[in-house]
matplotlib code that plots the C-alpha trace (Angstrom):
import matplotlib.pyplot as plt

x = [6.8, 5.6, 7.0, 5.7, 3.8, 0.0, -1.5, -0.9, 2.9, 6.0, 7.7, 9.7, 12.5, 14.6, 11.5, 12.2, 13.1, 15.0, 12.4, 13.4, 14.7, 12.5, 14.3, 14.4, 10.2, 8.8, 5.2, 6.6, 8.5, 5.7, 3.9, 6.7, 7.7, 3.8, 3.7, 6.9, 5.8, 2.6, 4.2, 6.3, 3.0, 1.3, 4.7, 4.7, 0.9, 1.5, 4.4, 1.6, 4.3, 0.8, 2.4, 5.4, 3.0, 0.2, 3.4, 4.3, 0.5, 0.2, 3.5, 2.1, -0.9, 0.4, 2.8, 0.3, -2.3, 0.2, 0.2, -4.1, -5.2, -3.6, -4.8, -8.2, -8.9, -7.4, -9.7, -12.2, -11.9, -10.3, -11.9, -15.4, -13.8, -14.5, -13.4, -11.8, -9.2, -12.0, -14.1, -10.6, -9.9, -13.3, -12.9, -9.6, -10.4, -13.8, -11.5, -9.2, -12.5, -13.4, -10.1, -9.7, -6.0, -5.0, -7.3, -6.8, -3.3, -4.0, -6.8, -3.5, -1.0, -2.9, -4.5, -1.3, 0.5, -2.3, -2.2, 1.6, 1.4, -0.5, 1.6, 4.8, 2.3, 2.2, 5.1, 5.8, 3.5, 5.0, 8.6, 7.5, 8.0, 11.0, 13.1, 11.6, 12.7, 16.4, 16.2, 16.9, 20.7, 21.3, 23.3, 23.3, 26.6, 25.2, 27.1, 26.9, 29.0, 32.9, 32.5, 30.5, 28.7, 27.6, 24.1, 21.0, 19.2, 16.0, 17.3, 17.2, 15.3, 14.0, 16.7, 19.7, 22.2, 23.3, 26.6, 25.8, 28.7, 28.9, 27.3, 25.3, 21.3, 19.9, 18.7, 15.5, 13.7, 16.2, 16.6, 19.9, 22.0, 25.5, 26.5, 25.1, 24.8, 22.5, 20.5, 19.2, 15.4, 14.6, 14.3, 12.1, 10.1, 10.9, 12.2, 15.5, 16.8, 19.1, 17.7, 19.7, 19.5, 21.2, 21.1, 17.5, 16.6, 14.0, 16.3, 13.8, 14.6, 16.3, 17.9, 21.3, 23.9, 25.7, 28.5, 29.1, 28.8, 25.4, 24.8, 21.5, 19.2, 16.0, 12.8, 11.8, 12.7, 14.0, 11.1, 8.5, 9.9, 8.4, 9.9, 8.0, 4.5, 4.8, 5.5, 2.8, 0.0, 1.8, 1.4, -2.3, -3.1, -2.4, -4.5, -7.4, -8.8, -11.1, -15.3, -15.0, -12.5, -15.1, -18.2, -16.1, -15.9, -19.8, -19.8, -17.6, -19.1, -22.5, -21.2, -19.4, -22.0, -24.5, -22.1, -21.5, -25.6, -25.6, -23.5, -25.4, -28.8, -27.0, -25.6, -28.7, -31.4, -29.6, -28.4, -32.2, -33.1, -29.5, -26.5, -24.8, -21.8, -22.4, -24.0, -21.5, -18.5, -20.5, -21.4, -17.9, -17.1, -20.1, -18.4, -15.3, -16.9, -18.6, -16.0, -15.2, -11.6, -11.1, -13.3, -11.9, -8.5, -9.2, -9.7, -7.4, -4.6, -5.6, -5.6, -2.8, 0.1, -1.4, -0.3, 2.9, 2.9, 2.1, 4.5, 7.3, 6.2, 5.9, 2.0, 0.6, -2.6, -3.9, -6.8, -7.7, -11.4, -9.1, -7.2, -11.0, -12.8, -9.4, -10.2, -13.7, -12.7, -13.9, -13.3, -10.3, -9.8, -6.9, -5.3, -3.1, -0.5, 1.9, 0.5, 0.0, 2.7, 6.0, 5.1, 8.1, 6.8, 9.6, 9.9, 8.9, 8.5, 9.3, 7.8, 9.1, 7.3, 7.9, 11.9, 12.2, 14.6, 13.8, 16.9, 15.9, 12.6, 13.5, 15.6, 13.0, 10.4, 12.8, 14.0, 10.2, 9.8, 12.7, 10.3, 6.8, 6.2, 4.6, 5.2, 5.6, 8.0, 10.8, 10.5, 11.0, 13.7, 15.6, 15.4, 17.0, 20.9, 21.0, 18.1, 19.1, 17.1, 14.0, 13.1, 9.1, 8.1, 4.2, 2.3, -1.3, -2.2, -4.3, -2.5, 0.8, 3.5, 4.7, 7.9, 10.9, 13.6, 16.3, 13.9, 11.3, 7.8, 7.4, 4.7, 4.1, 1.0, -1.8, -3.4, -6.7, -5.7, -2.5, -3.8, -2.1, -2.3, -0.6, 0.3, -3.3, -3.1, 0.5, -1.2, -4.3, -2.0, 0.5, -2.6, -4.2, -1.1, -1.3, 1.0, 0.5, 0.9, 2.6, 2.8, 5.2, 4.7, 6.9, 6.1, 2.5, 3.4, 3.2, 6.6, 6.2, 4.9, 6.2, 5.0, 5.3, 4.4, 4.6, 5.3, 3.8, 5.3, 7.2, 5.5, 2.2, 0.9, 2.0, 0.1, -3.0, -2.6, -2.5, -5.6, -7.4, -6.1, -7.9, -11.5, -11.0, -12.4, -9.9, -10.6, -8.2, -9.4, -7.6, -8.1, -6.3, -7.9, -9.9, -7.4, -4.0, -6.2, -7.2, -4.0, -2.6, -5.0, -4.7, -1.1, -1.7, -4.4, -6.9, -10.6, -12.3, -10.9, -12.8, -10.9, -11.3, -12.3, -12.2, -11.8, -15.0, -16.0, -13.4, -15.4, -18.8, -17.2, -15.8, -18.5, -21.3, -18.9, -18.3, -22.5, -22.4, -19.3, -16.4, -13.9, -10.6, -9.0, -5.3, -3.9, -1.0, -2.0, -4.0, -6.7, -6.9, -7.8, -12.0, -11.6, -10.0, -12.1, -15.0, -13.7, -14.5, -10.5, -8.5, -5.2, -2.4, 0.7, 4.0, 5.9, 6.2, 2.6, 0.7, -0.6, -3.7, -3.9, -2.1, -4.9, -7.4, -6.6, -7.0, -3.7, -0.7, 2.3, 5.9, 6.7, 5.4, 5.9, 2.2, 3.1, 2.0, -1.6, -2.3, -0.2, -2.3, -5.2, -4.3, -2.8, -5.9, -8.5, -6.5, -6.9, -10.0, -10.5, -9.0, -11.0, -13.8, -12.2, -11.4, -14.8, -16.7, -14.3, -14.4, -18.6, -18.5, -16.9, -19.2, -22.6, -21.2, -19.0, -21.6, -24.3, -22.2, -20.7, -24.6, -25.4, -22.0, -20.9, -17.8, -15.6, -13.6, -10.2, -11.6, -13.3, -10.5, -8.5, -10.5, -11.1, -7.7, -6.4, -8.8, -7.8, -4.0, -5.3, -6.9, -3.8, -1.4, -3.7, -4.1, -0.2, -0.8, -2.0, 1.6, 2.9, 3.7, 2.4, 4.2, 4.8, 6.1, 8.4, 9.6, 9.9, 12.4, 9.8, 9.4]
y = [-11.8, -13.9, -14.7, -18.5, -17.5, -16.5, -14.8, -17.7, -18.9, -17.8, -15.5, -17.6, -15.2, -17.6, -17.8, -14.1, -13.6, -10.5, -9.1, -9.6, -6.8, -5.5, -6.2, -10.5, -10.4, -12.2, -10.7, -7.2, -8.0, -9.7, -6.4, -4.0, -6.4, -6.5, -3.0, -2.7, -4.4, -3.0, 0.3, -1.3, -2.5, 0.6, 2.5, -0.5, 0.2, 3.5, 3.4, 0.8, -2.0, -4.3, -7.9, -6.8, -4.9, -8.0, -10.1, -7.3, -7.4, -11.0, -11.3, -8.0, -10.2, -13.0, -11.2, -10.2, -12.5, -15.0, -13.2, -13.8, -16.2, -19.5, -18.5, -17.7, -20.9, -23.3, -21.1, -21.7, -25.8, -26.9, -24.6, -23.6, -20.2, -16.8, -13.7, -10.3, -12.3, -14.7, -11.5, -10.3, -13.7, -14.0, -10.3, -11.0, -14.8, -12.2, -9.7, -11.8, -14.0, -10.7, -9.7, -7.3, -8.3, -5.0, -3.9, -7.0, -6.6, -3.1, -4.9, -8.0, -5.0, -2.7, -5.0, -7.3, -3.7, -2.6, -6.1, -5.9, -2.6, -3.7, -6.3, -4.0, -1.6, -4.7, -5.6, -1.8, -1.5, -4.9, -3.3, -2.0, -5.9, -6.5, -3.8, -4.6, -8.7, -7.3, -5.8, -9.0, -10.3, -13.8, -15.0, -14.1, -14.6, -16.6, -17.2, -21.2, -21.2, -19.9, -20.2, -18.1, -19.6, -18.3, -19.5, -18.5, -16.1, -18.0, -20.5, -18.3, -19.2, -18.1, -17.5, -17.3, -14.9, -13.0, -11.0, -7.5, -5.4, -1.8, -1.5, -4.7, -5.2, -6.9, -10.3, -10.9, -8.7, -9.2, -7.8, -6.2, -8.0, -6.2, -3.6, 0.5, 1.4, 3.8, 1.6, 3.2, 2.3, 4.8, 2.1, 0.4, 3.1, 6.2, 7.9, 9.8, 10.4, 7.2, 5.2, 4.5, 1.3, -0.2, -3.4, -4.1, -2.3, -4.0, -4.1, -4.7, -6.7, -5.2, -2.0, -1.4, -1.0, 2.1, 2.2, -0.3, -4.1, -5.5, -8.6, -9.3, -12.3, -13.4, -12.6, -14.3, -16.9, -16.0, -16.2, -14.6, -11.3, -8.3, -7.4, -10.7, -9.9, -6.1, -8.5, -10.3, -7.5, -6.4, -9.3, -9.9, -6.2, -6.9, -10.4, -8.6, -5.9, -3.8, -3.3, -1.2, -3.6, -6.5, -4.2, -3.7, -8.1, -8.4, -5.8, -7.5, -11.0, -10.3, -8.0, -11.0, -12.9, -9.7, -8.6, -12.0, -12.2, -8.6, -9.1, -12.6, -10.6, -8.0, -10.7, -12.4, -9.3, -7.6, -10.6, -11.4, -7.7, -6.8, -7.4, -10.6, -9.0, -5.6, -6.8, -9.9, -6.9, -4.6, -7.7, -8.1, -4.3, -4.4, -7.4, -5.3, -1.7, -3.3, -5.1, -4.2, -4.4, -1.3, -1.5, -5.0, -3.8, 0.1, -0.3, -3.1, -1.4, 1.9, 0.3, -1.9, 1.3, 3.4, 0.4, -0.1, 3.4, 3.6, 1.1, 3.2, 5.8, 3.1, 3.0, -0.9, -1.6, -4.5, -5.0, -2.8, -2.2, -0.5, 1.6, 2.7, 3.3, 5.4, 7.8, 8.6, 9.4, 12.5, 11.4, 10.7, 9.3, 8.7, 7.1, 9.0, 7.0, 5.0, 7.6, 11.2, 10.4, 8.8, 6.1, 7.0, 8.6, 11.0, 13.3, 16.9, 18.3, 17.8, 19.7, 19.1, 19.6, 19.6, 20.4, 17.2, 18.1, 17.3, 14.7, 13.0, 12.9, 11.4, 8.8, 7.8, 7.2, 5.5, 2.8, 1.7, 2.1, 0.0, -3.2, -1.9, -2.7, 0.7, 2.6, 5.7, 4.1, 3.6, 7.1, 7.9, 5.7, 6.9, 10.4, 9.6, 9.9, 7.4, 4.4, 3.1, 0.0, -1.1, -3.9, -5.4, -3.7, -4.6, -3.2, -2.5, -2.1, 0.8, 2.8, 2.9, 1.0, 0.9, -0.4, 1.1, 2.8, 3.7, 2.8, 4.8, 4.0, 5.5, 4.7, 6.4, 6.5, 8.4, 11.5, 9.5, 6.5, 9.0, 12.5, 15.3, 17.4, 20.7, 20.2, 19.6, 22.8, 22.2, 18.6, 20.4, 22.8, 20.1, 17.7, 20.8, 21.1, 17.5, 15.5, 12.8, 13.2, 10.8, 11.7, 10.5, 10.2, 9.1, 7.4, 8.6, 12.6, 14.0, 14.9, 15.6, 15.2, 14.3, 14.7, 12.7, 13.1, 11.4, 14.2, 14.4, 13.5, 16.7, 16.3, 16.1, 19.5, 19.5, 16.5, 17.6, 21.1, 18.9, 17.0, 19.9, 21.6, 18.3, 19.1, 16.1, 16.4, 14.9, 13.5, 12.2, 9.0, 8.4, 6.6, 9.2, 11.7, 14.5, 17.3, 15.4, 14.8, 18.1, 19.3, 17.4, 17.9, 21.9, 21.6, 19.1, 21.6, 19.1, 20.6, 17.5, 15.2, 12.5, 10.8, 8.4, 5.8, 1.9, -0.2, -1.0, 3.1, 3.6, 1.4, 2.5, 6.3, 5.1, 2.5, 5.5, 8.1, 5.4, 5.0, 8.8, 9.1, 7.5, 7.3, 6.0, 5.0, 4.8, 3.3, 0.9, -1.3, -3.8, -1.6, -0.2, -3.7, -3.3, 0.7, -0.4, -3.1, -0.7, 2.3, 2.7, 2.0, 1.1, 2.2, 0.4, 2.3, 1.4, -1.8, -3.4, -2.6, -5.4, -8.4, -7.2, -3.8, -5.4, -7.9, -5.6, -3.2, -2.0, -0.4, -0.5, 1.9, 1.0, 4.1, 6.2, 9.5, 11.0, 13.2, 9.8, 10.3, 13.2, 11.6, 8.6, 10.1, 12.4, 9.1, 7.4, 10.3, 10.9, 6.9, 7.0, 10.2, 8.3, 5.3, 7.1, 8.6, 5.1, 4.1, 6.7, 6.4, 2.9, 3.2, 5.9, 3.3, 0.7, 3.3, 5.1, 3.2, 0.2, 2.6, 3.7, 0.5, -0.8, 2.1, 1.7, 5.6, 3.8, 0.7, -2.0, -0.1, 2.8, 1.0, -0.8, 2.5, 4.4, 1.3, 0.1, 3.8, 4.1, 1.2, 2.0, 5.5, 3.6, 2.0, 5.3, 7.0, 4.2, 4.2, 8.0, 6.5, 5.1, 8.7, 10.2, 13.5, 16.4, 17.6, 13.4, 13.9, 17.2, 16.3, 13.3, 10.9, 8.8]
z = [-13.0, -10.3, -6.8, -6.4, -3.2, -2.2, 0.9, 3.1, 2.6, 2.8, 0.3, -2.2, -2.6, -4.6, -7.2, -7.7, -11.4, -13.3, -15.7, -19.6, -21.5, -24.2, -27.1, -25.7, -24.8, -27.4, -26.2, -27.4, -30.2, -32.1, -32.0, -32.7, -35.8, -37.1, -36.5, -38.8, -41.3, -41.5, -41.8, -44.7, -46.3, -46.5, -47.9, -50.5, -51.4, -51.6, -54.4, -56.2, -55.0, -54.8, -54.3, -51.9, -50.4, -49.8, -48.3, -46.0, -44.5, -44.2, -42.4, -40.0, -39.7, -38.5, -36.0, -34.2, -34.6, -33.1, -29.6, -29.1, -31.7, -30.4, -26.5, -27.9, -29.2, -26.4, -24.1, -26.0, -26.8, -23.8, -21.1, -23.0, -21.9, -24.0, -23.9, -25.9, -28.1, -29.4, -30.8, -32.3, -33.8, -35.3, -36.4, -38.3, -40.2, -41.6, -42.6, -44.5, -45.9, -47.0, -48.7, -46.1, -45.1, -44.9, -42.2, -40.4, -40.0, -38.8, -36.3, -35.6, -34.9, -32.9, -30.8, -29.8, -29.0, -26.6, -24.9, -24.8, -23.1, -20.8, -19.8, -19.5, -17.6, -14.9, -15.0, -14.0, -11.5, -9.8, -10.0, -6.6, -5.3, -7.1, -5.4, -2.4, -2.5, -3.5, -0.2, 1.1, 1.1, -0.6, 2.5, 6.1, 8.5, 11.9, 15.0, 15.7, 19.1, 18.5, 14.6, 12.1, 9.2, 5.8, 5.0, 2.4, 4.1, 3.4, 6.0, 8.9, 11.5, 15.0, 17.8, 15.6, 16.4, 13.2, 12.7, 10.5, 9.5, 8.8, 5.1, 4.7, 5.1, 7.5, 6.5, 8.7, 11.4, 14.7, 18.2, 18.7, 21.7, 21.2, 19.6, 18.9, 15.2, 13.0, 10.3, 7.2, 7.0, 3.6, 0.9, 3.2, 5.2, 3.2, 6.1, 5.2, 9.1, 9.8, 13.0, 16.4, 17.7, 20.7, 22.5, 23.0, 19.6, 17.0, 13.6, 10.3, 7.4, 4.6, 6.7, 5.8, 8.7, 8.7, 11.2, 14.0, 13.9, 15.5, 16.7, 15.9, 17.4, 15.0, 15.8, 12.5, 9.8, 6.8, 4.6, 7.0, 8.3, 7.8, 4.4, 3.0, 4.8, 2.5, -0.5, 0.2, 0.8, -2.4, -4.2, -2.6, -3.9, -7.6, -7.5, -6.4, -9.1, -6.5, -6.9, -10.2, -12.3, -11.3, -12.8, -16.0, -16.0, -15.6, -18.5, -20.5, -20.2, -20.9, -23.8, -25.4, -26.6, -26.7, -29.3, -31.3, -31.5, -32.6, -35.3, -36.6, -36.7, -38.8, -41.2, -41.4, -41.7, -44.0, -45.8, -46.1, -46.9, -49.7, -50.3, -47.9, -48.7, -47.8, -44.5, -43.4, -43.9, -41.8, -38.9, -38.7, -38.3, -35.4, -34.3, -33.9, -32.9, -29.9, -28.5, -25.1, -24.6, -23.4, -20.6, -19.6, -19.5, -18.2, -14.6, -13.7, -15.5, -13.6, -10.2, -10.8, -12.0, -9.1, -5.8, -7.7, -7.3, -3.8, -2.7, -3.1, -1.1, 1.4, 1.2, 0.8, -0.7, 0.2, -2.8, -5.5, -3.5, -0.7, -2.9, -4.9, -1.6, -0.2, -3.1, -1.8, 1.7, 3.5, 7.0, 8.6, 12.8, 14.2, 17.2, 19.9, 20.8, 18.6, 15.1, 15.9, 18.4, 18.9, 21.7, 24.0, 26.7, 28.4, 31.4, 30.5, 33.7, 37.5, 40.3, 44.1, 47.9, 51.2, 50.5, 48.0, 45.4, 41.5, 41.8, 44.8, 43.7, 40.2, 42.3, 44.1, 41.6, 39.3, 42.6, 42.5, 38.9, 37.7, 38.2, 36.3, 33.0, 32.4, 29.6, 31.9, 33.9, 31.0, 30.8, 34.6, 34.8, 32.1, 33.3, 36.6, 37.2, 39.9, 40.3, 44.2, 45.3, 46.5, 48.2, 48.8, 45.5, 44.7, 41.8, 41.5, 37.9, 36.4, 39.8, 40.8, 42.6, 45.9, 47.4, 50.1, 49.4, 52.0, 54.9, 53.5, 51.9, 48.6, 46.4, 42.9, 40.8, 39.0, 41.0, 40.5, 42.7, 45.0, 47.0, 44.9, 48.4, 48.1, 44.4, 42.8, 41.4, 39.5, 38.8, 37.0, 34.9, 34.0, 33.1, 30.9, 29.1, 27.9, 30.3, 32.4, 35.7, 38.2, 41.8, 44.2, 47.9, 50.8, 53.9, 53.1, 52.1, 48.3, 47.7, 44.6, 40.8, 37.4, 34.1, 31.6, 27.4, 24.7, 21.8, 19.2, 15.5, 14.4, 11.1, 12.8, 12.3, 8.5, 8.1, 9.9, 7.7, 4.2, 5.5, 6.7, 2.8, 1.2, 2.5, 4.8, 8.3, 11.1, 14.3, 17.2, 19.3, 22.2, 25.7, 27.4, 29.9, 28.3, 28.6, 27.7, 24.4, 24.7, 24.6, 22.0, 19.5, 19.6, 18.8, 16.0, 14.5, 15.5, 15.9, 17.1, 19.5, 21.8, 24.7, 27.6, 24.8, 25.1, 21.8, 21.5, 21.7, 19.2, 17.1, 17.4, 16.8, 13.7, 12.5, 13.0, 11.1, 8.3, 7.4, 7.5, 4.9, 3.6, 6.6, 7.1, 10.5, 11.2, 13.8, 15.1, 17.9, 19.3, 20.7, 17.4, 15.4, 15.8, 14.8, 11.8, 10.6, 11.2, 9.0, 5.4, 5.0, 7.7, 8.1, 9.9, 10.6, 10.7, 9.4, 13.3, 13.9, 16.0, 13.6, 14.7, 13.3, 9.9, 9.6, 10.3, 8.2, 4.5, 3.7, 5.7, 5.8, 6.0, 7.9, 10.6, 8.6, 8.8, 5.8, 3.9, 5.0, 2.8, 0.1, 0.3, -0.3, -2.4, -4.8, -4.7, -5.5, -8.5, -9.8, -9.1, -11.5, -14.4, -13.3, -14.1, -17.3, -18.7, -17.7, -19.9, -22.4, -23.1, -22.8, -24.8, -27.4, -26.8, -27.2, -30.7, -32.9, -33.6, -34.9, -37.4, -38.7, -38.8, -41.2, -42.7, -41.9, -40.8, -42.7, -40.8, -41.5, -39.4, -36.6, -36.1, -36.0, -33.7, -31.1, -30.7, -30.4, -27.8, -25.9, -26.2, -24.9, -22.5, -21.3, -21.6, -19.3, -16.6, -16.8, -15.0, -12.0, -10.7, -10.8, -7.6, -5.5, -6.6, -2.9, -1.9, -4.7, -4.2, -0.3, -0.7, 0.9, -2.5]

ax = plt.figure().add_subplot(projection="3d")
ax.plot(x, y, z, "-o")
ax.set_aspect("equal")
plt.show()
């Protein structure tokens, strides 16, 4: 299955192809029908049917000699390339020199069925992309002045004003400019709990509208939205095999000719020293005992099940080296804002003075407040019933605003820049308990303070709790003041917690962790890019993080659910155990069988029994790696 597209351009989406039912792929019916008739061979032998019986292997033979020989060779003449198949082809012309044709349909059968599963174990580990690209409607409706047109959603472009009804998906990522509706994000961020969106709302690709009709202006074309750019870190993570799978390759290819030499210096010594037959049968079975498919194929086929795994918990890995290193991690920093918390700051507490009430005092803030760009005040002016005007409003950044209302001079800012006066007490508290504090003067007295929080995740805790369960140390990294962070991290279970931090401390704090042990960073903004590309893995969270974070980062998450942390990590430590199982295993292969084929302990038919068995062994247990938690599974967030 491929897409048509690369790193670096656009998502083809109308390259996307249905994958072939098993009983019309050629690549596993060869197998299955050499496998058949090499079952049907060795019933034949059995009831002394001898010439039935020899058809029945040849025809097994060629089955499955079919699916390797022919690419052997071409590699071979046309690119001076070598690899696995050309040890099984030479393998399998000995045999049947030798008379063996028996055992080299067995070798034709079992390794064509072990290649052929590991085809089908991509192709189900890319199944991951291929629900995500039918997330993406064929057609889109667009408003062109008083008509509306139907056109290919891979058309869309920037600035159009799209028309969504109640029970379709969204075709590309979109601001919503009329219209209040609830979108279902799960297939695309796992999160069950519909969204809200209003004018003003960011809409992703591929969410389905659940009640009213939006209209919905692009924010991007229709083959470069968000929903593409997780296809593509998909589709990027599946190219690249990851640090292990390219040890196994420089195994493999010295191995290659190590073995072909091996098995000409046991031809020709013990040729030289008995019997050439004797010793050209057992150089072939050497030729076969040390071949090292099993190792080629076990970690790529490990890492490969385990991201198409991931990806539909809404976890992208964006190489195979990210998802190896994830499994080692004992370290884990995170950001404040935007990923232990929601990023929308809101009132949570309002204290008056000098006979201010909490309404005139909200008023009065929010007439000033209206005209920052402050993430604080959003959440000042939304808690106010009435916003009256303000006239010769100036901002000074970092401190407040100041402008007049009603006649009066009110200015609003941080207690750092602003005299808290008779409130510096109820400042301190509010500040202890994790708020930030804004305080509000009038024609040059405090009249009061607000605080203002941005919660933490509701799942944040549970998360922290699972990490903490793991044996993996957290850490919160935050620019906020030291008692905010304080605050927050106590009632995330957080032990460790350093504020007051630039970008560039955030990554020195990680960078010096990261030479200590593995450690991961997670984070969603801008300030978190260096961080990120400092950590062992770095962690972007959220689908609409900043480009920055994504391109910094190892892995990214579709959703902001921070239950996936744990379920991250806990995915990739247990790849990386079978990694290491295949590893030994296929070794282990390597290191015993030859030996005994040399001293002729074992015969072709057997070698070629055990190996292959391995290999498919091999295979079956990399194919464990794309199953999911227990407790993601259990939890709904799969």
């Amino acid at each position: 299955m491929s897409c048509g597209c690369t790193h670096d351009e656009p998502v083809a989406l109308e390259d996307e192809e249905e994958p072939t039912p098993w009983y019309r792929d050629l690549g596993l019916m060869l197998p299955i029908g050499s496998g058949v008739f090499l079952l049907l061979g060795l019933v034949l032998h059995w009831v002394d049917a001898s010439m039935p019986a020899l058809v029945a292997f040849w025809v097994a033979l060629l089955l499955g000699a079919y699916t390797f020989i022919p690419g052997a060779l071409r590699n071979l003449f046309t690119k001076g390339k070598y690899g696995i198949g050309l040890l099984m082809t030479i393998s399998a012309v000995g045999a049947v020199i030798l008379g063996y044709v028996e055992e080299a349909a067995a070798l034709a059968f079992l390794y064509s069925i072990a290649e052929a599963l590991e085809d089908k174990a991509m192709d189900r580990a890319r199944s991951g992309l291929r629900a995500l690209l039918r997330l993406v409607p064929e057609t889109a409706r667009v408003q062109a002045g008083s008509i509306q047109l139907e056109v290919p959603a891979r058309e869309l472009t920037v600035g159009q004003t799209l028309l969504v009804r109640p029970g379709e998906r969204v075709a590309t990522d979109g601001i919503v400019r009329a219209g209040r509706s609830s979108l279902d994000t799960s297939a695309i961020t796992g999160e069950s709990i519909p969204v809200e969106v209003g004018p003003g709302g960011e809409v992703p690709a591929g969410a389905i509208n659940a009640s009213g009709a939006l209209e919905v202006e692009t924010t991007a074309p229709g083959t470069d939205n968000s929903l593409t750019t997780i296809v593509r870190l998909v589709e990027q993570a599946q190219a690249e095999k990851g640090e292990r799978a390219r040890i196994a390759d420089r195994i493999a290819k010295p191995l290659i000719p190590g073995v072909i030499i091996l098995a000409l210096a046991v031809a020709i010594i013990g040729s030289l020293l008995g019997d050439p037959t004797t010793w050209i049968t057992r150089a072939l079975v050497v030729l076969v005992a040390a071949s090292p498919c099993a190792i080629a194929i076990a970690v790529p086929i490990t890492v490969i099940s385990a991201i198409g795994g991931a990806s539909k918990l809404g976890i992208v890995f964006k190489s195979g080296a990210a998802f190896e290193e994830m499994g080692r991690i004992r370290h884990l920093a995170m950001d404040k804002t935007g990923t232990l918390t929601n990023n929308r700051p809101a009132v949570t507490a309002v204290i008056s003075a000098n006979g201010a009430t909490r309404s005139d005092l909200l008023e009065l803030a929010a007439a000033v407040e209206r005209h920052s760009t402050h993430p604080l005040a959003r959440a000042i002016v939304e808690a106010a019933a009435n916003t009256p005007p303000a006239t010769d409003v100036t901002e000074e950044p970092g401190h407040g605003v100041t402008g007049t209302v009603g006649g009066r001079q009110v200015t609003v800012g941080s207690p750092r820049w602003l005299d808290a006066g008779p409130l510096a007490r109820e400042v301190e508290l509010l500040e202890a308990e994790g708020q930030t504090c804004v305080l509000v003067q009038a024609d040059g007295a405090t009249v009061g303070a607000i605080g203002v929080r941005d919660e933490l995740r509701p799942e944040a805790a549970e998360a922290v709790a699972r990490l903490r369960r793991q044996g993996i140390d957290v850490t919160m990294l935050t620019g906020d003041n030291d008692r905010t962070a304080a605050a927050l991290a106590k009632a995330a279970g957080i032990s460790d917690a350093q504020a007051q931090l630039r970008p560039e401390d955030k990554a020195r704090v990680v960078a010096e962790s990261a030479r200590q042990r593995p450690t991961a960073m997670i984070g969603d903004g801008i300030n978190d890019a260096p961080a990120l590309a400092a950590a062992t893995v770095g962690i972007a969270m959220g689908a609409h993080g900043s480009d920055a974070a994504v391109e910094s980062a190892d892995v990214a998450f579709t959703g902001h659910d921070l239950r996936l942390i744990p379920a991250a990590l806990a995915h990739a430590k247990k790849g990386r155990a079978i990694i290491d199982q295949n590893i030994w295993v296929s070794l282990a292969i390597i290191a015993i069988l030859p030996p005994l084929a040399i001293t002729g302990v074992l015969g072709l038919a057997a070698v070629v029994l055990i190996h292959e068995v391995a290999e498919v062994l091999v295979i079956l247990n990399g194919l464990r790696a794309a199953r999911l938690p227990r407790e993601m599974r259990q939890s709904g967030h799969a």
